[in-house]
Backbone bond lengths (Angstrom), bond angles and torsions (degrees), N, CA, C in turn:
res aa  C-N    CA-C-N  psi(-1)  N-CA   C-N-CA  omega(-1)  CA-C   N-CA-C  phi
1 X - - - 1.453 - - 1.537 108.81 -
2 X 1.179 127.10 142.78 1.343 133.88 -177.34 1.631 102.68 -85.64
3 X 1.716 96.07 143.42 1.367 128.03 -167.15 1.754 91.35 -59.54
4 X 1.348 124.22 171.81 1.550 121.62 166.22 1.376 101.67 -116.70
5 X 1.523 138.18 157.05 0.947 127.29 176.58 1.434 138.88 -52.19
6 X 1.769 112.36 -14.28 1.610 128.51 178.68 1.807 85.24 -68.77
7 X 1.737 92.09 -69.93 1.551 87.52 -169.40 2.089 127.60 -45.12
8 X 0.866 126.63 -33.61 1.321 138.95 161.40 1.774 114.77 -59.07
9 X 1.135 104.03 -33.82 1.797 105.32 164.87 1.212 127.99 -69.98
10 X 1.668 95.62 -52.42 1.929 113.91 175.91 1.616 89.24 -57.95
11 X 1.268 148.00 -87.28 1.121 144.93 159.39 1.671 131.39 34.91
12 X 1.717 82.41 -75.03 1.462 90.94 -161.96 2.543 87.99 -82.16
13 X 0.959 89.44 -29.45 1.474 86.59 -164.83 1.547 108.72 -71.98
14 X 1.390 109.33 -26.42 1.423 127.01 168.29 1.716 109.44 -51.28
15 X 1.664 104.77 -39.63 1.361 98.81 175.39 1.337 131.31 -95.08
16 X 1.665 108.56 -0.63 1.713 136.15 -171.93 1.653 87.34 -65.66
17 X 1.433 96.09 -48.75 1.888 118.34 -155.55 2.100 99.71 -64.62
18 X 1.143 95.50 -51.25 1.453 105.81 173.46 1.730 119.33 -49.38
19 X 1.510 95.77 -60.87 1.091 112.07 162.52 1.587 141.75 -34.47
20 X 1.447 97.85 -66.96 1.564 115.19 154.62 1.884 118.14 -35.78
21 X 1.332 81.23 -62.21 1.776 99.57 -157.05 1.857 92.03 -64.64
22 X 1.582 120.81 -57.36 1.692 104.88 165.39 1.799 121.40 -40.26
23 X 0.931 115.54 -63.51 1.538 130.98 153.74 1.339 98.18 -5.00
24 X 1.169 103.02 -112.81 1.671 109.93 -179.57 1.354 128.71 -26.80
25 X 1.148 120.06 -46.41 1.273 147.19 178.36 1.554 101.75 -56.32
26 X 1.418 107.55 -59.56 2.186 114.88 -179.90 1.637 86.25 -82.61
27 X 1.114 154.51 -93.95 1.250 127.04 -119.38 2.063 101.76 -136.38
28 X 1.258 94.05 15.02 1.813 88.89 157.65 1.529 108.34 91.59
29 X 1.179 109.27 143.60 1.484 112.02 172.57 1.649 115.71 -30.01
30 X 1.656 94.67 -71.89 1.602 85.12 -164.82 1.598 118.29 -62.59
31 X 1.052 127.47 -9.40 1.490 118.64 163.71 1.350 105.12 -87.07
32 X 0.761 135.16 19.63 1.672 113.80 173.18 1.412 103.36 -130.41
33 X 1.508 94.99 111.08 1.199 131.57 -144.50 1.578 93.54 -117.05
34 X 1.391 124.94 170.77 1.541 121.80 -171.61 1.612 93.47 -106.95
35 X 1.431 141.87 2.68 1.606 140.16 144.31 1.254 90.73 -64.94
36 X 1.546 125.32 -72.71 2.008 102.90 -161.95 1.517 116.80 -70.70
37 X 0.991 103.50 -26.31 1.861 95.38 -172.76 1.607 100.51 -78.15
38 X 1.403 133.87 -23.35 1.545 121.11 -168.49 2.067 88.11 -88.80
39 X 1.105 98.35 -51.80 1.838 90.52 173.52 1.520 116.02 -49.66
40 X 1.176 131.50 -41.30 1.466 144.85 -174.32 1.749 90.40 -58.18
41 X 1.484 130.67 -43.72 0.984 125.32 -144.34 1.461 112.04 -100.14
42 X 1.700 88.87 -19.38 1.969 107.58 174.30 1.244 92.07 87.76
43 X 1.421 121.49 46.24 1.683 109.17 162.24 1.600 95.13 -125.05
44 X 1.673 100.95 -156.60 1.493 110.39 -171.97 1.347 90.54 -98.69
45 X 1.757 101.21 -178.38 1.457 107.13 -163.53 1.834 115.64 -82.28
46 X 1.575 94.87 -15.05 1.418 123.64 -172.91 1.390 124.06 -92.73
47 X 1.546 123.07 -3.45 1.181 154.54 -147.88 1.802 95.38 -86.53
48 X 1.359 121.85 -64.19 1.344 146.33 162.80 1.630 101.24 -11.12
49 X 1.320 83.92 -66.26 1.538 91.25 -165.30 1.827 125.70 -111.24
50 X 1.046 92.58 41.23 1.377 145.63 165.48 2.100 103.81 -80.82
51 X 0.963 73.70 -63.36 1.859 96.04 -163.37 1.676 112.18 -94.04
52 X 1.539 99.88 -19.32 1.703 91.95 -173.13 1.687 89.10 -151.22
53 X 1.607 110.88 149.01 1.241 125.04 -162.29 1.574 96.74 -83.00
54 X 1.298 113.33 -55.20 1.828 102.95 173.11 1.828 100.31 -126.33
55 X 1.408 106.86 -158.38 0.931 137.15 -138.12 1.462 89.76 -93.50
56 X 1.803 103.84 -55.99 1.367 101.95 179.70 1.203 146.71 -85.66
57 X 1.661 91.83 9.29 1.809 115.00 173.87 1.765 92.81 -103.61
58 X 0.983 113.08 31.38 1.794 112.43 170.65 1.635 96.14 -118.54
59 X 1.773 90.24 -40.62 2.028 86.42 -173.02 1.589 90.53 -65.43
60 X 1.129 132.06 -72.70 1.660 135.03 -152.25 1.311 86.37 -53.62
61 X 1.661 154.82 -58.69 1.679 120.35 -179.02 1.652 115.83 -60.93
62 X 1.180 136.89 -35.68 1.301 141.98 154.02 1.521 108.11 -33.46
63 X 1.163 111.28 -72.68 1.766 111.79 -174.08 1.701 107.43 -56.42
64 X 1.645 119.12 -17.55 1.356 112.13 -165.04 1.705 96.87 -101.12
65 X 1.298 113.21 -33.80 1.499 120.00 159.00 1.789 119.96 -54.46
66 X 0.879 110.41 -26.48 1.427 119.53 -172.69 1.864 94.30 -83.53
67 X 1.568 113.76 -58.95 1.557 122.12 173.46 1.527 111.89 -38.71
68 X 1.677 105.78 -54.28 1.999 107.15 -178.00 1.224 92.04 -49.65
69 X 1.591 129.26 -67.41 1.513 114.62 -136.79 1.989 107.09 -82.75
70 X 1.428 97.66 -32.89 2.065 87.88 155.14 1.469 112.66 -56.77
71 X 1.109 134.17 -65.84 1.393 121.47 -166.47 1.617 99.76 -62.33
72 X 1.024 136.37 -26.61 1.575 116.69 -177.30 1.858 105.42 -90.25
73 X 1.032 125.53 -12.35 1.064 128.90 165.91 1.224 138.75 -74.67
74 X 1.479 101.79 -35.52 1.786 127.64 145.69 1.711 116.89 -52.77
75 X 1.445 84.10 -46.34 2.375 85.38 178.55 1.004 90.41 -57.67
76 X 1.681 131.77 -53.89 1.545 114.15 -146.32 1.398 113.15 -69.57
77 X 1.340 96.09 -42.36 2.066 95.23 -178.94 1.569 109.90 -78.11
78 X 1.205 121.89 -17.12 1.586 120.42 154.15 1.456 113.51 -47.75
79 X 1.191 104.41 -69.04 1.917 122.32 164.77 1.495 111.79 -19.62
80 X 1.324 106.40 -49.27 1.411 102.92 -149.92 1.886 103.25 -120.17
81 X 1.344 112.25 26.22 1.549 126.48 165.73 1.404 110.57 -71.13
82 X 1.489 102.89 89.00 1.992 110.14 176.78 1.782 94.87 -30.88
83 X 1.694 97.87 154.41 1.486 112.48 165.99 1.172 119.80 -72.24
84 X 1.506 123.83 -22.43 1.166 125.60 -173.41 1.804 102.52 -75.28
85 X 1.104 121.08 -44.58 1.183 123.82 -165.44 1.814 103.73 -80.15
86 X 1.683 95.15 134.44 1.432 108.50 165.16 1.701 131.89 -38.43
87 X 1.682 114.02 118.14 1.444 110.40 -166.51 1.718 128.24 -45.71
88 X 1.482 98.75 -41.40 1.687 124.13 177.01 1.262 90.78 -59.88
89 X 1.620 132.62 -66.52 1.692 123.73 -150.43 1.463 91.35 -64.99
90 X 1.659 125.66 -42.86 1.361 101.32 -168.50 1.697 128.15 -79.02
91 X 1.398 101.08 -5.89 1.496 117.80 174.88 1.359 102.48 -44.63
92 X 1.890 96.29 -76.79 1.639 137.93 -163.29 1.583 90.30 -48.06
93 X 1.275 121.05 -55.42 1.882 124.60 -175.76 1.822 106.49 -39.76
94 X 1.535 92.67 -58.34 1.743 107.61 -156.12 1.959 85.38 -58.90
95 X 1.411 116.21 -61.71 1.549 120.96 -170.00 1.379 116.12 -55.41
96 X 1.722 132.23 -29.54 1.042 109.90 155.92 1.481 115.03 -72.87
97 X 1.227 140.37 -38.07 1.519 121.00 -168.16 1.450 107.44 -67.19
98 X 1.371 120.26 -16.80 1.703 132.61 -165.57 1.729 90.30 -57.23
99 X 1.762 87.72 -75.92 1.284 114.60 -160.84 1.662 124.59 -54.72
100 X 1.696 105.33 -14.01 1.463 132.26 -163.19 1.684 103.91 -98.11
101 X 1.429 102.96 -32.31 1.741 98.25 -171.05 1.541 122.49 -77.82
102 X 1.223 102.90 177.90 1.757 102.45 178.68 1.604 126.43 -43.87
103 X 1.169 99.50 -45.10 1.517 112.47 -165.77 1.820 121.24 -72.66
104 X 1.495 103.48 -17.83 1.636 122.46 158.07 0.924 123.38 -72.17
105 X 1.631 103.10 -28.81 1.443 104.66 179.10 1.465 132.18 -79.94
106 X 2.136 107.26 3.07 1.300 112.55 154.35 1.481 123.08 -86.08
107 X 1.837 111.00 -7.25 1.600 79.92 -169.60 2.321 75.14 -107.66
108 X 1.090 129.19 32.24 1.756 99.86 148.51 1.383 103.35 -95.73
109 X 1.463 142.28 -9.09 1.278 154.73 -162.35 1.776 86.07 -83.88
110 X 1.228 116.00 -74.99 1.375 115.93 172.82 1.921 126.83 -50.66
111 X 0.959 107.49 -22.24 1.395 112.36 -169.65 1.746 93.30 -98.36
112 X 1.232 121.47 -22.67 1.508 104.44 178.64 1.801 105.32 -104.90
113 X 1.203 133.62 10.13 0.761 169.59 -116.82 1.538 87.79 -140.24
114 X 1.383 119.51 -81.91 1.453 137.67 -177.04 1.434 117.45 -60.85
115 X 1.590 126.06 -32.75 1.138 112.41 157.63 1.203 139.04 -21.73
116 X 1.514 107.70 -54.03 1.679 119.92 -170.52 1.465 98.69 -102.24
117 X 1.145 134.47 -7.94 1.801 141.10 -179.96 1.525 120.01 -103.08
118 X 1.468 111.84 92.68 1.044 91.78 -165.49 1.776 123.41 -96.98
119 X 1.582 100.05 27.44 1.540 122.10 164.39 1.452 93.43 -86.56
120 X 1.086 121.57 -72.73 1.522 133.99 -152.14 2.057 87.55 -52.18
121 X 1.175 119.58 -49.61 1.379 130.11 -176.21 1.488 106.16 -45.36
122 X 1.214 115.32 -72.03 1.495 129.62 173.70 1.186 104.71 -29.48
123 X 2.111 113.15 -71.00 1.182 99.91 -174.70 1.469 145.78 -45.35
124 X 1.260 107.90 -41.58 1.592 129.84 -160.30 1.922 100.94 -84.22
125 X 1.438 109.82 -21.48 1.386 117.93 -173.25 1.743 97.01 -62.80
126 X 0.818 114.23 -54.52 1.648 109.51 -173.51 1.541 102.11 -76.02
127 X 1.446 142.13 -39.19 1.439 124.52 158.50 1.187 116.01 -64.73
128 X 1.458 137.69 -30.25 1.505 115.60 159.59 1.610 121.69 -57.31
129 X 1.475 100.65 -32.49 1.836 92.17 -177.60 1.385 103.40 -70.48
130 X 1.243 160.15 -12.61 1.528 161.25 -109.93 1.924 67.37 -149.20
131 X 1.055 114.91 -85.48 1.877 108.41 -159.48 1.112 96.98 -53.33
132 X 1.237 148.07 -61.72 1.408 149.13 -179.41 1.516 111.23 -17.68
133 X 1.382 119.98 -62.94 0.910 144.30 -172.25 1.711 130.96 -84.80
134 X 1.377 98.63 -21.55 1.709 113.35 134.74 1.300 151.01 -69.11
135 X 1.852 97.69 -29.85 1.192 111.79 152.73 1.330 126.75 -52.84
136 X 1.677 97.58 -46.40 1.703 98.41 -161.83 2.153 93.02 -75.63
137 X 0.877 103.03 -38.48 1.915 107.22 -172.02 1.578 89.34 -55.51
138 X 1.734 131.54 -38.21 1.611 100.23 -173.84 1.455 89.35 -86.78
139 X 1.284 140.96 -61.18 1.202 106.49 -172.76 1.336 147.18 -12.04
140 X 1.780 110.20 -75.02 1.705 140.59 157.27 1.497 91.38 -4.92
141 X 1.702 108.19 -71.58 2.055 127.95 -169.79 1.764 98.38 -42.11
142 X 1.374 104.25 -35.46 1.719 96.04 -155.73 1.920 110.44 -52.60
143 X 1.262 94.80 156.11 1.836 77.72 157.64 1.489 130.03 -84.23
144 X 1.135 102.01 -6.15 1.642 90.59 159.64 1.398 141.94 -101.72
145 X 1.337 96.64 25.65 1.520 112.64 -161.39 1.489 112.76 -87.18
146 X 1.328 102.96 -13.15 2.107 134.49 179.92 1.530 93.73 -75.38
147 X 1.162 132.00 -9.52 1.539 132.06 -179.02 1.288 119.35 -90.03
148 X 1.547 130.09 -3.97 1.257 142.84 -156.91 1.779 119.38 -159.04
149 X 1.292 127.19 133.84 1.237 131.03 171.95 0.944 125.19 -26.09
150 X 1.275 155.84 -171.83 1.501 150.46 160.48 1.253 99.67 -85.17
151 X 1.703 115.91 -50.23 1.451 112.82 -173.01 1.673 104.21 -61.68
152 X 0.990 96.80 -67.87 2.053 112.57 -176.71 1.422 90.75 -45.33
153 X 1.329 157.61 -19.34 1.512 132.61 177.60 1.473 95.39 -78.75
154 X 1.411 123.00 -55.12 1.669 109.55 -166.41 1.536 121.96 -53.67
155 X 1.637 108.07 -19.84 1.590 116.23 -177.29 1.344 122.00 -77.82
156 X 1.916 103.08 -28.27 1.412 130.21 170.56 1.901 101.94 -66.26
157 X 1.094 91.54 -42.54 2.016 95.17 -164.59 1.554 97.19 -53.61
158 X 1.754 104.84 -46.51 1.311 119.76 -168.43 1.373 108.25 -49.87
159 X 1.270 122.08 -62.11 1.581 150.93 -161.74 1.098 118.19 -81.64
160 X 1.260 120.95 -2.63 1.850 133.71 166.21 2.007 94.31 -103.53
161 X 0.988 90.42 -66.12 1.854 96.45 -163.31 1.353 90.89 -59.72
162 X 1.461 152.28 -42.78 1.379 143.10 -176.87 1.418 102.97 -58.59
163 X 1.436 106.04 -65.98 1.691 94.34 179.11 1.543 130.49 -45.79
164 X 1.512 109.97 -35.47 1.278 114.76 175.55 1.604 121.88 -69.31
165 X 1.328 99.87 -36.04 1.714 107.89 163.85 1.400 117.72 -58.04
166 X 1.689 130.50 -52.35 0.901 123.45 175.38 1.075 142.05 -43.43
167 X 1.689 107.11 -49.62 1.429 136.74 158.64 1.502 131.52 -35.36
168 X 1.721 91.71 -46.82 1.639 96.92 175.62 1.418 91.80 -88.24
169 X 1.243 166.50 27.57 1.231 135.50 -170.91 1.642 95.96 -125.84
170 X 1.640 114.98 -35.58 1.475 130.44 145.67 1.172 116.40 -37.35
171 X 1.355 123.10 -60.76 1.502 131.22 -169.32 1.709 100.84 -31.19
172 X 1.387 107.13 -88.09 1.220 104.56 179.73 1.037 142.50 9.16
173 X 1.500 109.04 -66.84 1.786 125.73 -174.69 1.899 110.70 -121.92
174 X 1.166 102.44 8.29 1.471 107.45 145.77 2.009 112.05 -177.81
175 X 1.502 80.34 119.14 1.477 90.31 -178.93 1.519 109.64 -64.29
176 X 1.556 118.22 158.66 1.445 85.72 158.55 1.471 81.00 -171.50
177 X 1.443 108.61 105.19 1.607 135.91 -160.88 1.671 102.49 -82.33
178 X 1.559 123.90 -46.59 1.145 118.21 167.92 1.811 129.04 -48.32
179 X 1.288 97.72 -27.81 1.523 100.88 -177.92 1.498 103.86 -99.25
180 X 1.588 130.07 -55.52 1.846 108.91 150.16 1.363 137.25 3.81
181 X 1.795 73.89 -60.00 2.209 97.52 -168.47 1.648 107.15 -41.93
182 X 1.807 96.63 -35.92 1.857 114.26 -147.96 1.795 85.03 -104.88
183 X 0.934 135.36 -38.89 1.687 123.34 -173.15 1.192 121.45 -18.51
184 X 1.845 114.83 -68.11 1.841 127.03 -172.52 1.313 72.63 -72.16
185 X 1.263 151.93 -85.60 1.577 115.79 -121.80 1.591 112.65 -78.64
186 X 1.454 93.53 -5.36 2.169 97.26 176.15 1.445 95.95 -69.88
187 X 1.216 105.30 -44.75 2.033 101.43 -158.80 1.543 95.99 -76.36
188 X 1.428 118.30 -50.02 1.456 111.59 -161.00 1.668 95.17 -58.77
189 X 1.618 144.07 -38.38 1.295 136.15 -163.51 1.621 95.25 -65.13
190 X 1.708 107.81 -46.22 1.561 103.09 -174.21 1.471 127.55 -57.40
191 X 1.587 114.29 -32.89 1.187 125.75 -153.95 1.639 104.50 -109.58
192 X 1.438 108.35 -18.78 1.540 101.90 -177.29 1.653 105.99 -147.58
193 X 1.751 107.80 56.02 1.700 110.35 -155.03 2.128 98.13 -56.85
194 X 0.982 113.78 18.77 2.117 119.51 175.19 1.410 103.06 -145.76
195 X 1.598 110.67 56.35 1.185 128.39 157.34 1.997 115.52 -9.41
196 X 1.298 97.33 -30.99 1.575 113.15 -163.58 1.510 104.45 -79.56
197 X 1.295 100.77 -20.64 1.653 116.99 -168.25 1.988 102.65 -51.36
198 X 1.656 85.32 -45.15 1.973 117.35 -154.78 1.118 82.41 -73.12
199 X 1.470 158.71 -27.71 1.660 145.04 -171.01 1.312 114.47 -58.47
């Protein structure tokens, strides 16, 4: 049966998004340019902008594509935290691998990126408030989220996911496995000093 024209759009932009996010990922924001990412994707050079008015309403669906597949990647290893194991360690587990994998590593590419851009800045400000604010709603869901204020959870959300961002963004250009080793058990002493509580 033949594609319909919605379906042939979702399609081709489905692969802009793919495209992009490999892009970034191999050779960094500023080279990924809308010639390599529409070639990367096996389209024409004109294809891009076809579907999106500039450049930086391609990054802000990219940066919001990059947000779906962290937050669904976070449910899954949320999902799948054995019962036996403590709620916090398996939080802290799922958020470093979140924050550590490839696909984060397009939106710090974008977010340092935006410093000096103050289109690219604009854009991403209203998709960061939208993730921001998904973060904190799966959090709120977690079971350990009954352990802390409403206010004091958003400062906690802040102060786990910052550290974990930092870490991976360090990683890169200096590993440093001894201080990793010590991270979950620094936060879990800070954040849950009756470990026994989280069973």
């Amino acid at each position: 049966m033949a594609r319909t024209q919605r379906e042939r759009r979702e399609e081709t932009v489905a692969r802009l998004l793919d495209a992009s996010i490999a892009t970034i990922v191999d050779v960094g924001y500023a080279r990924a340019s809308a010639a390599v990412i529409t070639s990367r994707a096996g389209l024409s050079g004109g294809a891009l902008f076809r579907h999106f008015d500039t450049m930086g309403d391609f990054m802000a669906a990219t940066a919001e594509e990059v947000m779906r597949r962290q937050l669904d990647a976070f449910a899954k290893l949320i999902a799948e935290i054995p019962a036996t194991q403590a709620a916090l360690d398996g939080v802290l587990h799922a958020m470093r691998e979140v924050t550590g994998n490839d696909t984060n590593v397009v939106m710090y590419e974008l977010l340092i990126a935006a410093r000096t851009d103050e289109r690219l800045s604009a854009t991403l400000r209203r998709v960061l408030q939208e993730y921001s604010s998904r973060i904190f709603d799966t959090a709120r869901a977690l079971p350990t989220a009954d352990h802390y204020p409403e206010d004091t959870l958003a400062a906690v959300v802040a102060l786990v996911t910052n550290s974990f961002d930092g870490a991976a963004i360090v990683r890169h250009v200096l590993p440093q496995p001894e201080i990793e080793a010590g991270r979950i058990p620094l936060l879990l002493s800070l954040l849950a000093p009756d470990s026994s509580e989280e069973r």
